[in-house]
Phi, psi and omega in degrees: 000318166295337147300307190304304163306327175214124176254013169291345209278172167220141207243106180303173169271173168287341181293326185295306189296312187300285197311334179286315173305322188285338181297304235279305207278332183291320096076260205290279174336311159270011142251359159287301185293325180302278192348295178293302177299351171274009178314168151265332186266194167253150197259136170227174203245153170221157193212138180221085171260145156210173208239147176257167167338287182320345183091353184300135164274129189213140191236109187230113168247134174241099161303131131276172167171160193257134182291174158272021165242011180072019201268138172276108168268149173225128176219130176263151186236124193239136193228122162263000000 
């Protein structure tokens, strides 16, 4: 379809599209991990389970912590 509208577009493959995402997160990842271990403050956790309709179960813990600028951060570390 995006071809019928343009036919200039360039349409990535999905290997191409997978390989952006798995960079993007690893990424991501190691800069969530820099962050926390150079803090200065103390980090503290909140931990949240609940069950869907469906029986699925989800386990979701989130670090906080306050910068040296007084901005409040969040990373959620999400577990199904």
């Amino acid at each position: 379809m995006i071809s019928l509208l343009r036919k200039d577009a360039f349409i990535p493959s999905a290997d191409t599209i997978k390989n952006y995402i798995m960079t993007s997160f690893n990424d991501s990842q190691k800069k969530v991990a820099s962050i926390l271990q150079n803090t200065s403050s103390k980090i503290s956790f909140t931990i949240d389970a609940w069950t869907s309709s469906n029986n699925f179960s989800f386990l979701e813990i989130t670090a906080h912590l306050v910068t040296e600028n007084w901005e409040i951060k969040k990373f959620p570390f999400r577990f199904y």
